[in-house]
N, C-alpha and C positions, 0 to 999 in steps of 0.2 A: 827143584823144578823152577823154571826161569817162565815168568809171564811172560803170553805171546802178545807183538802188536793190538793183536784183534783183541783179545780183554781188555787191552788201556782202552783202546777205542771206546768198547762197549760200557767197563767204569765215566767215563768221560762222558758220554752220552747218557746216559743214566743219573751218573752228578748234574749234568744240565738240565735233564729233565726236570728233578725235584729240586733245583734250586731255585728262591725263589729273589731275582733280584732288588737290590734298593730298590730302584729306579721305579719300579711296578706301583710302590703308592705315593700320596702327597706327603712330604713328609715337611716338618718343621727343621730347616740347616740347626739350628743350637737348640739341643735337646734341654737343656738345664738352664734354671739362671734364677736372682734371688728375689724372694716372696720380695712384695714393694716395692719394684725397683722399674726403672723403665725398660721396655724389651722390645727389643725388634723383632718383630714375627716373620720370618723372612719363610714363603712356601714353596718348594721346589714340585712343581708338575713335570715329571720324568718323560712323559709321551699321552700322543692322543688316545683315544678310545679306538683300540685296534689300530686302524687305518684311519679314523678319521679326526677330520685336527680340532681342537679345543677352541672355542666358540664363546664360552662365559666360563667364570671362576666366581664360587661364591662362600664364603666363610663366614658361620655363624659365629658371633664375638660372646664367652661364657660371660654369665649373669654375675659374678665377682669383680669382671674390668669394666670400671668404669670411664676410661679415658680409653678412645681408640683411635687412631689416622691414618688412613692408608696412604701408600708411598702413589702418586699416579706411576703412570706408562706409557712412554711416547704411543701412538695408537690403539690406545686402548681406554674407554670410556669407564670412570668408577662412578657406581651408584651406592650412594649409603644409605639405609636404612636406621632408624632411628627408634627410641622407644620412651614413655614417659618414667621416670621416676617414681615408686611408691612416695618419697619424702624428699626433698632436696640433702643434695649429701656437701658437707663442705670442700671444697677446691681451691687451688691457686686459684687467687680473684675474686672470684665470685661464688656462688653455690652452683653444685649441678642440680639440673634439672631434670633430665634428658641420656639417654646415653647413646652409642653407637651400638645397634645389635646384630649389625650383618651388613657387610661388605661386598658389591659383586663388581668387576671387572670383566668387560667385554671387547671383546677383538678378535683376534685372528693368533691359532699359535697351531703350523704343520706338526703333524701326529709326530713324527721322526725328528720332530728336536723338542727341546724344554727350556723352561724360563721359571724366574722365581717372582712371588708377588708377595709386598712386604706390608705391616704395620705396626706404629709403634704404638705399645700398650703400655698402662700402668696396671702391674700385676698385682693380684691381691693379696691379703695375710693371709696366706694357707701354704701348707706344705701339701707337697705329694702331686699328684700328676693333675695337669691342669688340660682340656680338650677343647680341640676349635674345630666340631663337625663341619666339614667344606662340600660341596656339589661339584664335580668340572662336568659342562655340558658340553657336547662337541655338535659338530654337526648330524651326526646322525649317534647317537645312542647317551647318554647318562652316565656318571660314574660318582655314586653318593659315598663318600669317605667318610660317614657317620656313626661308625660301629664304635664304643667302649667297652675296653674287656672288664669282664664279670669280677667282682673278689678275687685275689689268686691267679688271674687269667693273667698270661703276657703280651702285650699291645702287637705282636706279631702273630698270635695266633687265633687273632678274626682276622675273617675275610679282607674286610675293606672298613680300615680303623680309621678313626679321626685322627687326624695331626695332631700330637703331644708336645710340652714343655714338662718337663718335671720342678717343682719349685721345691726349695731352700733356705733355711735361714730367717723363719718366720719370728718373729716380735711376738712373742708371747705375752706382752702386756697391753695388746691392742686383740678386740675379738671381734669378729663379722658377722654382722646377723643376716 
């Protein structure tokens, strides 16, 4: 028995249905990279909230980076926020003090295209999946990328997950408190 037209159709449409594209969440371009090392956080925003176009972007920076910089943006305004140190930590140079705890960039980005917003971290001694909850606000609605999957859980199977790095290669002779 030879499948008719009309079933590919209906598989096809059905395949589309449940599939669920990249492009749907914020994601981190280089999913991997090594415990300590410098990293470019590079976030790709696929499209606006439905129809409407992305307005701010904002990424929370996890409590283990202590070095953060955002790339600017031709029109587009970065505001960092900042946070104090329990103890100053030693650094190139000098001691930190202070660290970067969240990043927002504001401008203009139509719903029907995308754009990536980047920063360069120094990554901490840990292995295993590292999360950078983001907000993209549009003009008219919200979209929190905050979600961490549970034990066991796969970073695709919440709703609307935070941007991951998976980290590597960790120095077992240095520990983080």
């Amino acid at each position: 028995m030879k499948p008719t037209q009309g079933a590919f159709i209906i598989l096809a449409a059905l395949a589309a249905l449940f599939a669920q594209p990249a492009s749907a969440h914020v994601v981190l371009t280089q999913t991997e990279a090594e415990a300590q090392s410098y990293y470019v956080a590079t976030f790709r925003i696929g499209h606006g909230c439905d129809a409407s176009p992305t307005v701010a972007f904002r990424v929370e920076i996890p409590v283990g980076v202590l070095i953060a910089r955002p790339q600017p943006k031709p029109g587009w305004e970065v505001v960092i926020e900042r946070e104090p140190m329990r103890e100053p930590v030693p650094s190139e140079g000098r001691p930190l003090t202070e660290r970067v705890s969240a990043i927002t960039w504001r401008g203009r980005l139509p719903a029907d295209q995308f754009d990536e917003f980047a920063v360069m971290v120094k990554l901490p001694n840990m292995e295993g999946p590292l999360y950078f909850p983001s907000v993209q606000s549009c003009e008219q609605g919200v979209r929190a990328w905050t979600q961490i999957p549970a034990a066991g859980q796969a970073w695709h199977d919440v709703e609307s997950p935070a941007p991951m790095v998976n980290l590597f290669g960790m120095d077992h002779s240095v520990h983080m408190h």
